[in-house]
Structures are given as C-alpha cells and as structure tokens.
KOLNULUM-542000 format. One record per residue (C-alpha): residue in one letter; y, x, z. Coordinates in steps of 0.05 Angstrom, whole numbers, plus 5000, padded with zeros to 4 digits. Layout:
residues N
SITE residu   yy   xx   zz
SITE      A    Y    X    Z
...
//
This chain:
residues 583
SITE residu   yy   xx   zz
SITE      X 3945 5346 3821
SITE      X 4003 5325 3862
SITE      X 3991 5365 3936
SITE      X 4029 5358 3998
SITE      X 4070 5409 3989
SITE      X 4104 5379 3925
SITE      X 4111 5315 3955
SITE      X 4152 5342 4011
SITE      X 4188 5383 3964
SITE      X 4204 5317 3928
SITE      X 4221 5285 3998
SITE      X 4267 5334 4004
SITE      X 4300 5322 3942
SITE      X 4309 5257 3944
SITE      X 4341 5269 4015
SITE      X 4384 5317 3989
SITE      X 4407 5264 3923
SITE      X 4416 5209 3975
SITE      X 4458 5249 4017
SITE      X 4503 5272 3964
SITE      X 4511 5204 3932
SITE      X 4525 5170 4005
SITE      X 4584 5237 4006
SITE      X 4617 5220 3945
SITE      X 4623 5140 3966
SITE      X 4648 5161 4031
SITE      X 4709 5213 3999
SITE      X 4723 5147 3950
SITE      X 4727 5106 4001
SITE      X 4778 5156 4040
SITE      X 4817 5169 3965
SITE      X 4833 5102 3959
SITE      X 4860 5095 4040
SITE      X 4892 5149 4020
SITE      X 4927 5124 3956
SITE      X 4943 5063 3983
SITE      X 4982 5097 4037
SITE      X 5021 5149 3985
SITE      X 5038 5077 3946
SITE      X 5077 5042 4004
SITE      X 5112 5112 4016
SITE      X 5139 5120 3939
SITE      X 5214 5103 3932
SITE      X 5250 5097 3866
SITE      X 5319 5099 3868
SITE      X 5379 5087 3810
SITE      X 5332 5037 3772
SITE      X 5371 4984 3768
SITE      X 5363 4989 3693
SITE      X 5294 4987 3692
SITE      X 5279 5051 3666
SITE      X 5210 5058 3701
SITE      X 5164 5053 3688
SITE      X 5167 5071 3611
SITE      X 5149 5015 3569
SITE      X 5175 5039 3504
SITE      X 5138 5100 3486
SITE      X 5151 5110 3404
SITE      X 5203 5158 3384
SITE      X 5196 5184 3450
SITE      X 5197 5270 3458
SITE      X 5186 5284 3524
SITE      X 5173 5352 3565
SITE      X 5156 5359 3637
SITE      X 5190 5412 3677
SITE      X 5163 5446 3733
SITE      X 5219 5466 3776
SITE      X 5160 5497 3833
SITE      X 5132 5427 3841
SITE      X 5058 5434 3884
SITE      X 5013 5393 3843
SITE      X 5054 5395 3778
SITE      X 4987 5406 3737
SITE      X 4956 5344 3766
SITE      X 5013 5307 3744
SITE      X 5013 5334 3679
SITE      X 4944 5315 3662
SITE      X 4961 5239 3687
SITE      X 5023 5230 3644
SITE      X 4986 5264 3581
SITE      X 4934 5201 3590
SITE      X 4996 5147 3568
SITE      X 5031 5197 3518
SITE      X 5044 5267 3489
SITE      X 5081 5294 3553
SITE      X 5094 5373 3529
SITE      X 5097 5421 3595
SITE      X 5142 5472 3585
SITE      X 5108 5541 3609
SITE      X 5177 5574 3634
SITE      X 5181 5592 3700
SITE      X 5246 5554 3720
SITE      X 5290 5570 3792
SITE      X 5343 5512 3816
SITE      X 5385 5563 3859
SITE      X 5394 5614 3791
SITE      X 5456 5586 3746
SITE      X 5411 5633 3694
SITE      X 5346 5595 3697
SITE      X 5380 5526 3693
SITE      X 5417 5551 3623
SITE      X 5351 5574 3599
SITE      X 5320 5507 3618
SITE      X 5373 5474 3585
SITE      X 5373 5514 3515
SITE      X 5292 5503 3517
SITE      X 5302 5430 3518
SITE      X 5349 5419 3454
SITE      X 5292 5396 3418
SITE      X 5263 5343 3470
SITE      X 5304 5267 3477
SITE      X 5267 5254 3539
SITE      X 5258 5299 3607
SITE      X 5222 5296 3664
SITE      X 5245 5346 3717
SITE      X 5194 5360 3773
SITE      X 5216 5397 3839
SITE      X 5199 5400 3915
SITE      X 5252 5441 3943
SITE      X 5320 5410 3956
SITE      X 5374 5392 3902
SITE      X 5418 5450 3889
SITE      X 5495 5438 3854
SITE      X 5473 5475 3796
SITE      X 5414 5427 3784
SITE      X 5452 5371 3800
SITE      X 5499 5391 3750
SITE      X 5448 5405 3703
SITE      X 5416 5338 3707
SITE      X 5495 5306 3701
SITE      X 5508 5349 3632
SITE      X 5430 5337 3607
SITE      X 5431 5256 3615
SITE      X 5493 5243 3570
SITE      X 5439 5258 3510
SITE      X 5379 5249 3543
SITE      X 5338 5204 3579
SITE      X 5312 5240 3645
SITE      X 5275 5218 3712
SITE      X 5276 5267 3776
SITE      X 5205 5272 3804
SITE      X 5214 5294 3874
SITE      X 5152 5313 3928
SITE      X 5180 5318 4006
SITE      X 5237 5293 4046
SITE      X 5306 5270 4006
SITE      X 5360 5223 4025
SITE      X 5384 5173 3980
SITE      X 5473 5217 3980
SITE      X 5429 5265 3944
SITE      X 5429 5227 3870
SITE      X 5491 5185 3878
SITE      X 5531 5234 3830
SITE      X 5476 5224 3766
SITE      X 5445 5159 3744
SITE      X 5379 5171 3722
SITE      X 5324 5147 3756
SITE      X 5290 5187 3818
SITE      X 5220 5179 3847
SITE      X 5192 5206 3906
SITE      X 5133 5218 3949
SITE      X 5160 5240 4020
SITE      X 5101 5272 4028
SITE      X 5066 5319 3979
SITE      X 4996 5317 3960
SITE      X 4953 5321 3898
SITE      X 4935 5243 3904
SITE      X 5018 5236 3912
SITE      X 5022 5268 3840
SITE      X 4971 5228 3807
SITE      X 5008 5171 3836
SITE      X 5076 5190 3817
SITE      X 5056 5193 3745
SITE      X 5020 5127 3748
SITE      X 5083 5099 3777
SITE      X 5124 5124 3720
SITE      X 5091 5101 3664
SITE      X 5069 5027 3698
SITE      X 4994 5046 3716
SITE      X 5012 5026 3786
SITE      X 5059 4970 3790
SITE      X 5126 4991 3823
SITE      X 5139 4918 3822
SITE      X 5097 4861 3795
SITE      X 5037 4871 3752
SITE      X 5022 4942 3727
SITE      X 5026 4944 3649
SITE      X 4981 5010 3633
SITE      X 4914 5026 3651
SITE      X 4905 5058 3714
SITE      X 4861 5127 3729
SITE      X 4814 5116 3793
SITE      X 4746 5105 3827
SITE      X 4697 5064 3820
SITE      X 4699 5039 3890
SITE      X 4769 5013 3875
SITE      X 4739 4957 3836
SITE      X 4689 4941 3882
SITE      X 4624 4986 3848
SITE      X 4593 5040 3887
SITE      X 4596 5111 3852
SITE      X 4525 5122 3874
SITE      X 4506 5054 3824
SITE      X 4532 5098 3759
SITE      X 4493 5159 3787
SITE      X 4436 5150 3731
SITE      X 4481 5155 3672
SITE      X 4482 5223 3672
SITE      X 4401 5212 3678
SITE      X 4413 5182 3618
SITE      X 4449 5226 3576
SITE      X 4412 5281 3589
SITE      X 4356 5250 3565
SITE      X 4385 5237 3496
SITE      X 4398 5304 3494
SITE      X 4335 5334 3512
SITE      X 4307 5289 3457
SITE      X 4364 5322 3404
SITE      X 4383 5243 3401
SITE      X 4451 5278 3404
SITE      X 4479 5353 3430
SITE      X 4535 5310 3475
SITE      X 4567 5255 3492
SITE      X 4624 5219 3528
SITE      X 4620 5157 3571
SITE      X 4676 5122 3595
SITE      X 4679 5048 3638
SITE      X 4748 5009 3651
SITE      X 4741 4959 3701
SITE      X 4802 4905 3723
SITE      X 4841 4946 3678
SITE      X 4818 5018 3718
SITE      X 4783 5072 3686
SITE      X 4730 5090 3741
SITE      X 4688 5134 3700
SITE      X 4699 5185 3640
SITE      X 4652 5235 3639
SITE      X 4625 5295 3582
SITE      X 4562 5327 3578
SITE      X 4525 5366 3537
SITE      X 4562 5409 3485
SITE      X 4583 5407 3410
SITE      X 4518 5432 3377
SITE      X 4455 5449 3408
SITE      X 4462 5522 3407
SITE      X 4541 5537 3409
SITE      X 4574 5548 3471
SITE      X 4627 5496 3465
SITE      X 4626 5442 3522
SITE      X 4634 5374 3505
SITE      X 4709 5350 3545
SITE      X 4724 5291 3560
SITE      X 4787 5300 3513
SITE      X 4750 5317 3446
SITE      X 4754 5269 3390
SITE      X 4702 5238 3354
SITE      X 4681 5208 3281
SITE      X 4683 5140 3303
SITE      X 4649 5116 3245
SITE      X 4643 5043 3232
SITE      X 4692 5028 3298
SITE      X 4740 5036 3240
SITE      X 4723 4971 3212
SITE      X 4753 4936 3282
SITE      X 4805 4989 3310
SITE      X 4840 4999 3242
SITE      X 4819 4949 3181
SITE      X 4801 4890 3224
SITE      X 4861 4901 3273
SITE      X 4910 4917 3218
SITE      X 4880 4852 3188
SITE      X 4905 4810 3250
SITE      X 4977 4828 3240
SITE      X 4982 4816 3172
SITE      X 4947 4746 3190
SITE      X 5001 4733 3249
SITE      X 5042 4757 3198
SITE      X 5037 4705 3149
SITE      X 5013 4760 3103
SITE      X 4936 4743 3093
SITE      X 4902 4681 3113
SITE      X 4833 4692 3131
SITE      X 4814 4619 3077
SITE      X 4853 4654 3022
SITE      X 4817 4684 2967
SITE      X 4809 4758 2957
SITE      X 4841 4740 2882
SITE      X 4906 4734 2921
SITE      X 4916 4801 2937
SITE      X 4865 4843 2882
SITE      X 4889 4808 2822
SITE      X 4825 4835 2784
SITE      X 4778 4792 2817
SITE      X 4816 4730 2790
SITE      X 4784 4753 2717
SITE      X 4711 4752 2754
SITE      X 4687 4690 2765
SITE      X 4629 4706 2824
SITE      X 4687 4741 2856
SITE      X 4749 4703 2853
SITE      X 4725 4643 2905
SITE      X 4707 4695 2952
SITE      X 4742 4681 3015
SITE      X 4783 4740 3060
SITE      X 4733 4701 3121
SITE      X 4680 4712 3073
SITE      X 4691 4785 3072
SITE      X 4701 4795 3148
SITE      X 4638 4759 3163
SITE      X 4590 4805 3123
SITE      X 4578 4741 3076
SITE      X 4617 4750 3016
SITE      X 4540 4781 2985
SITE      X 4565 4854 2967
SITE      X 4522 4913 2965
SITE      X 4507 4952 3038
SITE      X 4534 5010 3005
SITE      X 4524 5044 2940
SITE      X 4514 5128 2944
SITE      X 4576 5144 2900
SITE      X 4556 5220 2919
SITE      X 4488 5206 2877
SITE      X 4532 5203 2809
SITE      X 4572 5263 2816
SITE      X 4575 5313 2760
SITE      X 4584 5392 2767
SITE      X 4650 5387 2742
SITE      X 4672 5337 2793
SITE      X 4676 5380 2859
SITE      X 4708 5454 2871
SITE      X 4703 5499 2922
SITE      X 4778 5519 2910
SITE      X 4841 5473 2923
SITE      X 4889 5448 2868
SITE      X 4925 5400 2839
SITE      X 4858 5381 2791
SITE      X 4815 5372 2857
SITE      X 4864 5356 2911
SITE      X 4815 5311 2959
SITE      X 4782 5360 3006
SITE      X 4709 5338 3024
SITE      X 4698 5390 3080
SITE      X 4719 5470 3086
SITE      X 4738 5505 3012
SITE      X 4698 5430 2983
SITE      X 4743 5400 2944
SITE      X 4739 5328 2892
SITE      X 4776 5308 2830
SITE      X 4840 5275 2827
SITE      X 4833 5202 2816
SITE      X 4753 5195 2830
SITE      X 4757 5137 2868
SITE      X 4810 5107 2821
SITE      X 4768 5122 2756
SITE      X 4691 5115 2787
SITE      X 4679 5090 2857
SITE      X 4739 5016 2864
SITE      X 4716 5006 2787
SITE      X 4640 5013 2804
SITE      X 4653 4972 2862
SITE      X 4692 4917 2831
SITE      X 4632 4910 2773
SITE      X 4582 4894 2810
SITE      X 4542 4826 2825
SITE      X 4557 4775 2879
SITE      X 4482 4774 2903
SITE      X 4477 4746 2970
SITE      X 4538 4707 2980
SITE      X 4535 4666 3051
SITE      X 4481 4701 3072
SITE      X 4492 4758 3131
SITE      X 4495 4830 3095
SITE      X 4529 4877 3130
SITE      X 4566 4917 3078
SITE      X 4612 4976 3078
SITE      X 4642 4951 3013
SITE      X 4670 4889 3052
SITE      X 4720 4943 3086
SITE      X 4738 4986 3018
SITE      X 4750 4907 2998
SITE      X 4791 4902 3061
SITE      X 4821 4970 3056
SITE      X 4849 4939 2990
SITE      X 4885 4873 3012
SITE      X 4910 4910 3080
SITE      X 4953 4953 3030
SITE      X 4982 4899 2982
SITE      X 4995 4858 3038
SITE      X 5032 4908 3083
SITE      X 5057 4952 3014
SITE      X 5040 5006 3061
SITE      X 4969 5061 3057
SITE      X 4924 5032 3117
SITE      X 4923 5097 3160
SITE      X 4999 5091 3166
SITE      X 5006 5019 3182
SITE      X 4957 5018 3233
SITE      X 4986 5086 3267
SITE      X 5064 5053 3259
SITE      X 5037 4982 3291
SITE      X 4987 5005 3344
SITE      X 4972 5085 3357
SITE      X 5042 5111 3361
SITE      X 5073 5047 3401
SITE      X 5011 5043 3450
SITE      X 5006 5120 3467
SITE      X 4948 5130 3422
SITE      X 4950 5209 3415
SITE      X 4889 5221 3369
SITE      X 4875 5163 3340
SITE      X 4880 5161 3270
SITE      X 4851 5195 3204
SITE      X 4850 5255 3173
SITE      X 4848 5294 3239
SITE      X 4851 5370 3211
SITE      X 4915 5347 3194
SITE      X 4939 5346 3266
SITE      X 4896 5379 3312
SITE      X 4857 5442 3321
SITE      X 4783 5439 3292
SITE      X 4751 5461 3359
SITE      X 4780 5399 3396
SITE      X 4742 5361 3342
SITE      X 4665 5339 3352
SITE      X 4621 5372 3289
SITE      X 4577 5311 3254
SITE      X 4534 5346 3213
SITE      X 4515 5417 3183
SITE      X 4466 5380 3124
SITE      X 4487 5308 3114
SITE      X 4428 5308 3064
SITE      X 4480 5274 3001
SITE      X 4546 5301 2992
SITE      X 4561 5369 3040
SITE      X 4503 5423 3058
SITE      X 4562 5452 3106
SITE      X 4588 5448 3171
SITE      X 4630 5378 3176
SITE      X 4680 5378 3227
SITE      X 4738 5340 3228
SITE      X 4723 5314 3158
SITE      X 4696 5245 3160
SITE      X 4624 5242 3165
SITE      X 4606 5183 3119
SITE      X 4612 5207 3045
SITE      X 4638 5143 3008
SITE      X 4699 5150 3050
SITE      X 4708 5229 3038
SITE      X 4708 5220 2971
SITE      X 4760 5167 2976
SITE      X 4801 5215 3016
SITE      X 4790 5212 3086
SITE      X 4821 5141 3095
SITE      X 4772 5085 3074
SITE      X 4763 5012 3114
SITE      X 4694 5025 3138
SITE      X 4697 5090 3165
SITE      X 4756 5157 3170
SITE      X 4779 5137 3237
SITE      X 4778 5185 3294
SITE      X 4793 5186 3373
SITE      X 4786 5208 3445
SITE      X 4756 5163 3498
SITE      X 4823 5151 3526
SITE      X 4848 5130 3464
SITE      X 4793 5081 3456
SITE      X 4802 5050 3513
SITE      X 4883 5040 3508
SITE      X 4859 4995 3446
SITE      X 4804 4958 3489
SITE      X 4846 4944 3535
SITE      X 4895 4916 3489
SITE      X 4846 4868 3454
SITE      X 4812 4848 3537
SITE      X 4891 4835 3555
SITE      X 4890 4791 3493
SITE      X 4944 4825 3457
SITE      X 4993 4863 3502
SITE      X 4994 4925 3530
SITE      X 5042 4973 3564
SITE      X 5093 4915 3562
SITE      X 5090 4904 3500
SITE      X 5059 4840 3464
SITE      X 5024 4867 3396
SITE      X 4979 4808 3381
SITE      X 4978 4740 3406
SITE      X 4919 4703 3450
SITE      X 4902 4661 3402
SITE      X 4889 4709 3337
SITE      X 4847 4750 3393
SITE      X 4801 4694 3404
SITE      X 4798 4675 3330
SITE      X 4774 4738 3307
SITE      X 4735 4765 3366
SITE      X 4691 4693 3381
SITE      X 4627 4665 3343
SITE      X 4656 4652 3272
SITE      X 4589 4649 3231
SITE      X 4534 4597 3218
SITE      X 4487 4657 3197
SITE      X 4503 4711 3249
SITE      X 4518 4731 3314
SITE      X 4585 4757 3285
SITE      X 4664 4747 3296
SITE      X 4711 4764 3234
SITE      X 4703 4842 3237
SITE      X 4682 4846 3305
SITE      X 4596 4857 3323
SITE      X 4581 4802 3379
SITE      X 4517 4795 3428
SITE      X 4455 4781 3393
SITE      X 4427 4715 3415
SITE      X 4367 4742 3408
SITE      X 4352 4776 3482
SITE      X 4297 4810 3461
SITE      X 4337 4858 3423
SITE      X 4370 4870 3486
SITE      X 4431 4874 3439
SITE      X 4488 4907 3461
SITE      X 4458 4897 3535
SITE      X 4407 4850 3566
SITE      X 4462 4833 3617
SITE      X 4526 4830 3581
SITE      X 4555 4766 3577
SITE      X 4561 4709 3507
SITE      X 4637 4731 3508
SITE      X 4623 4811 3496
SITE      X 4652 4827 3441
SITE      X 4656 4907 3402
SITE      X 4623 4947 3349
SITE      X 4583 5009 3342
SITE      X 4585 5077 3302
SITE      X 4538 5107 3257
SITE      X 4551 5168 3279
SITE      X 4532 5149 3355
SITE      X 4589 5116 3378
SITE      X 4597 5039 3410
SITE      X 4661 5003 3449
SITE      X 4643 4930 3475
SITE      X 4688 4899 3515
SITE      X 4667 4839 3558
SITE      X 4720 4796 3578
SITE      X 4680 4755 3633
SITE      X 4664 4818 3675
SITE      X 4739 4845 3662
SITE      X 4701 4906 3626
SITE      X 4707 4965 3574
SITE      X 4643 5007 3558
SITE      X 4655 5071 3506
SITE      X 4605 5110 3490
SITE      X 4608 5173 3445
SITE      X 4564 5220 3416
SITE      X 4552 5254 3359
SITE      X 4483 5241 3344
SITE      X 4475 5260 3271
SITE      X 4488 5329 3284
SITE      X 4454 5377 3249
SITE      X 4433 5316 3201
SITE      X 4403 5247 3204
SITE      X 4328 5261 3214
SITE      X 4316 5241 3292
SITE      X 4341 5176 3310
SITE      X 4336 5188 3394
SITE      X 4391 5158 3409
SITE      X 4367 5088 3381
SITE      X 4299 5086 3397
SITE      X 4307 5109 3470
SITE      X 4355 5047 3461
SITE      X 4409 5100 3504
SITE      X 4468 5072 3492
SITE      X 4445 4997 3509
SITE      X 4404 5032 3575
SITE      X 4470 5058 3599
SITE      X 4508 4984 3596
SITE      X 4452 4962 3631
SITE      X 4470 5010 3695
SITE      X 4542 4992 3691
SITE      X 4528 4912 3694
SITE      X 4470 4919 3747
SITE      X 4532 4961 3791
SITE      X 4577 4904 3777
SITE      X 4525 4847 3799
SITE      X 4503 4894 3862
//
C-alpha cells in the first residue's frame, strides 16, 4: 500500500533528480562559455611549418614533461586519447642547470617532446630546448603571460593559454593534436559535452538507468557506453565492475573482447584496402586467392561478395573444440604445444593447419545465396586478406589503421601488450573449450585454437579506440588528416548490397523489419555497424552525424542468462540517445 508518506518521500526525490539534472545542464552550459573564451585566447607561435597540430602520429615516441605546469594531469589524460603520450614522473626545475641535464639524459630514448611549464623561460631551458630540437621534434606548452622575444632564439612550435585553468589544459591538448581546429576544420575527434552539440545532459540521464538494470539482471557485471556526436565525444561512461563479486571497477579505459566487431574493424576493413588496392575484387572468385578451392567444384564459383554477404552457404560454425583428443592440449608451454588457449592451457603445433582449414575447406556448399550468417565466411576471409597483402591479418590491419590513427589497444593477442587487469574477463566456464578464468585470451574458441588471430573474432579495444575507427568510416575514409579509404569504397561496402538481407559486404545494417526494433526503432535506413557476441555493438549513423559503442561483457561467468538481449539493453539505450537528438 502506497501511503502519503512514501509519496512525498518520492516527491522529494524526484525534486531532488530534477534539481541535479537542471545543475549539471547549467555548469555545461557555463563549460562551453568558458571554452569558447580559452579558444580565442590560445596563440601558437613559430608554426609556420605546420607542425600543429600533429597529423602524423606513427613512429612517433613522445613524453610529456611537467616543468610545474598547474593542470599538467588534465592535459595528460587529453593527449593520451589521440596517442601513447608517456609522462615522465621526474620532478623537473627550469632555474637548476642540474634538473635540465637530468631531463635531458631521461629523454634519449623519446624522438618527440612536449615540454609543459607555467613559470617564465629561464636561459638554461631555453638552451635546453635549442640543444634538444636538433634531434627532436618538441612543442613548448606554456599556461600564463609570455611575449612573443621569448622563443625567437628556438624554432619549435609554442602554444599558450594566457590564462591558466583546467578547461585551458584540456584545450591546449586538443589544440595540439587537431581536436580543436587552430585553423580550418579540426581533423581529430574532440572531448566535450553534450550540450555542445545541441543535446541536453539531463536527456542521457536514463542510461545509467539502463545499465544498471542489465546488471542487476547478471545480463552483464559492467559495461561502457560511449556517444560521438558532430565528430564530439559527449558521453563515455563505466559502470559496474569486472565480475560480479571482484572489486575491480569497470574504467572507461579497459579493453574488451570485441567479438564479432572483428569481422568489420579488422577482416572487413583490411578487405577495403586490398580492394582500393587492386588486390581483391569483391566479383572475383575465392579460387583466386585459396588455390584449393579451384579443385572443388561447389566452391570455386563462390564469389569474395558472396562471402561478405553471409551467402556463399557455409556452415554457422562448426565446434572444432568438440573433436579434440587428450593428447591435443597441455597445461605446460613448448615448442610441441606452442598456441596458448588461456593461463598454463596450451594446443598443438599445427592444429588448425592439420584439422580445423582442412575440415573447413571439406565441407558442403549447402545454402549458397541464401542469408547464413557464418563465422567460416571470415576464417575464409582471414585467408584471402593474407595472400593478398603477403602479410598475417593482425599486422596489416595494425600497420594500415591502429598504429597510423592513434589506435592504442586495438589489436589481438592483448596479453601480449598490456597488463591482464586492464583487460575485461569473458568467461570463467565457456561450457566447450576452457573451465578457467579467460581474460585477455579471446573468448570464442574456434579462434583460440587458431591462435588468437582469426577473421571472425581475436580483436580487442577500448571505447576510445572504437570510436577513432567510427569516426573514420562516418568521415568516409579520413581521419586525423590523413585519407585511409576513399568515399566511394565506404559507401560500397557499408550500403544495402543483398537481395536476401538487410546486409552491406561485412557490415550488419538496420533491419527493415521495425518490429525487431533492430539496432534502434529510431535509427535511420543509413545506420550502419555490427555487434559482439560477447555484448558488444558500434553503429554509426551517418544521417544524425552519430557513433553509439556499447561494451559489456555479458558472458561472464558463462553463457547461461541472456539479459542483455532480452531486456533488448543495448537497442533501449540507442533509443535514449536518438529521442535526445530529436528533442
């Protein structure tokens, strides 16, 4: 029984929500006065070369240097969102001749520098920067009041923000890596508020709602959600936590089994260079580049479009774990089971050589031009990628995209590179192949047992990173200055190409259905994306300028509740984000 007291305790509540929303429009509305303010303030001097903002980022070894900067940590965490910035700990002084030698030993090993300071130039520093940009690249970051005599005796490049605040050190960092435009268009995303695009913060305020709803239902311990509007992230939030019962909070930095988002941001997107390239025409046979097909004749007419589209008629999958032998796996690394499963889990040499492309090959063209969607089409893929390019899929797409476009975790094989805590868990019981923790090994087991790097699944990432490679495909090929792709192979490959589906060639599309309320009741015909098995999605919608990611890790501990589907969470939350758009 609902009494009078608990309905003005709800009153009160809702008051008290109201009031708080209504607060945090008001400080966005006052950020973004603010920022625009800082912006006409900014002056970059001794860029006549162009040097800023940074387009070219590979190759690049940079370390920030805190030379008693105020803010320098808020800068830090802006420049790390567009590439691996290092901040050196030390405490450096510019008036000791002693500090400025150890400054200069501890960056032998970096090409580029970015020296940060709010107190004025002194000789030795000066002289420091003079001796330091002969072999390196550096920019001067400066926060107060400077004249222009002060950098006429080095040529690097020197921005400042006359007067210091945290917003000026977001700013600055923007500004040197072309997130805010110092002239023209900017060329990198940009890191703001949703009322800079027009959307009211309080309009997003039931994603969290949301979230926590999936995981009270254990449709997943945590997730991220991220939205890039006009080319501005205006949201990027964690909740929840790694497992159910650990302590680790979910960040808004951790990196995810992206699952089947491997089949667009890797095999697909590798795919559309090669195309561009010359290399592999999507009405070429798969008999042109795996020469064993051309001795199987349900095979050999098979088309690469074919294959994209889901239509070629190969098997869903086939559960390679199911025919393993005792024999086959070892809990101890060597040279007779080298491909590592999970933690001290280990496979025989050669299994996917001998057994699983073999088994694969054999089998019967069943549904041909028909919709299937099959994770053999990408192990197919995975196959022509690599005699095309002559080069093992996770490196080409890390040489052509993640390296170039500041893509810091992106990739496979993630134990490789980072710690294991920064990496979401998928399961402790995947039911098939592991009974074991699995974290940072990929969760799918057709592409452990291949070795981490398969066409359908192996890839990993942050939000951040995700969105660097939306944004690439929404800008229709460019990025950071850079042109990677051209308009028209975006188009190709991203629009309607089927008869039989909703589907592009790799990429997931809208479901014309509406019923299905597939990816989102409100998105528009020209959203295009894919979704994750293990509770991921990206969909980027090119009328509404927009980027959704959303990341979870939903089959943690196993497979067994499906929450996050049938609360339909992930489509729930697109929902929000148009509705905010529209209002």
């Amino acid at each position: 029984m609902i009494t009078s007291k608990k309905i003005y305790l709800l009153f009160i509540c809702l008051i008290c929500t109201l009031s708080v929303m209504a607060q945090n429009h008001i400080e966005n509305l006052a950020r973004i006065k603010e920022e625009a303010n800082t912006i006409k303030q900014i002056l970059i001097f001794n860029n006549e070369k162009a040097q800023l903002p940074i387009v070219k980022l590979t190759d690049l070894n940079m370390a920030s240097v805190d030379l008693d900067f105020q803010y320098t940590h808020i800068f830090d965490s802006l420049a790390n969102k567009f590439t691996k910035v290092e901040p050196l700990v030390q405490s450096y002084n510019s008036e000791s001749i002693s500090s400025l030698n150890l400054l200069n030993d501890d960056l032998k090993l970096y090409n580029y520098a970015i020296l940060k300071t709010s107190k004025p130039l002194t000789k030795g520093l000066i002289n420091l920067i003079k001796e330091l940009e002969k072999t390196k690249q550096i920019v001067l970051v400066l926060s107060g009041a400077y004249q222009k005599a002060d950098f006429n005796n080095f040529r690097s490049p020197v921005i400042i923000n006359p007067t210091p605040s945290a917003n000026g050190a977001s700013c600055l960092a923007q500004f040197i890596f072309g997130a805010i435009a110092t002239n023209g268009n900017a060329i990198r995303l940009k890191y703001t508020v949703p009322e800079e695009v027009g959307i009211n913060i309080s309009d997003l305020d039931s994603i969290p709602l949301i979230v926590q709803q999936a995981i009270a239902a254990k449709g997943a311990p945590g997730a991220v959600v991220m939205i890039v509007k006009d080319g501005k992230v205006i949201f990027n939030n964690a909740y929840g936590k790694h497992t159910y019962t650990g302590n680790r909070a979910m960040r808004i930095q951790d990196i995810f089994d992206m699952a089947s988002i491997t089949k667009v941001a890797a095999t697909t997107a590798t795919t559309m260079d090669l195309y561009e390239k010359g290399k592999i025409g999507i009405d070429s046979t798969i008999g042109v580049y795996i020469a064993r097909t051309r001795e199987m004749p349900e095979k050999k007419t098979i088309t690469v479009k074919e294959v994209l589209l889901h239509q070629a008629g190969f098997y869903p999958y086939i559960k390679f774990y199911e025919q393993l032998k005792p024999k086959d796996t070892d809990t101890v690394f060597s040279d007779r089971y080298p491909t590592q499963l999970a933690d001290k889990y280990y496979l025989r040499a050669n299994y996917y050589n001998e057994v699983m492309w073999p088994e694969m090959l054999r089998d019967k063209v069943l549904t041909r031009g028909k919709y299937v969607y099959s994770d053999l089409s990408m192990y197919y893929m995975k196959e022509m990628v690599e005699k095309a390019a002559e080069t093992p899929l996770n490196k080409y797409a890390d040489q052509k995209y993640y390296r170039p476009l500041g893509m810091q975790t992106a990739g496979f094989l993630p134990r490789t590179r980072f710690k294991k805590d920064q990496i979401v868990p998928t399961t402790e019981n995947d039911g098939w192949l592991r009974s074991m923790l699995v974290q940072g090994f990929v969760n799918d087991p057709g592409a452990a047992m291949l070795g981490g790097v398969s066409g359908h699944a192996g890839f990993f990432a942050n939000s951040n990173d995700m969105a660097i490679f939306c944004q690439l495909l929404l800008n229709k090929g460019s990025y950071g200055g850079t042109s990677y792709l051209q308009p028209a192979t975006i188009n190709l490959f991203t629009s309607k190409q089927s008869n039989v589906s909703r589907r592009g060639l790799g990429f997931d599309r809208k479901d014309p259905d509406l019923s299905k309320g597939y990816p989102s009741t409100l998105a528009s015909d020209e959203v295009f994306g894919h979704t994750g098995y293990t509770g991921t999605a990206i969909w980027i919608d090119p009328k509404y300028n927009l980027i959704y990611i959303f990341l979870s890790n939903r089959v943690y501990p196993d497979d067994v509740n499906k929450s996050l589907n049938t609360l339909n969470i992930r489509s729930r939350i697109q929902d929000v984000i148009y509705r905010a758009i529209k209002k």
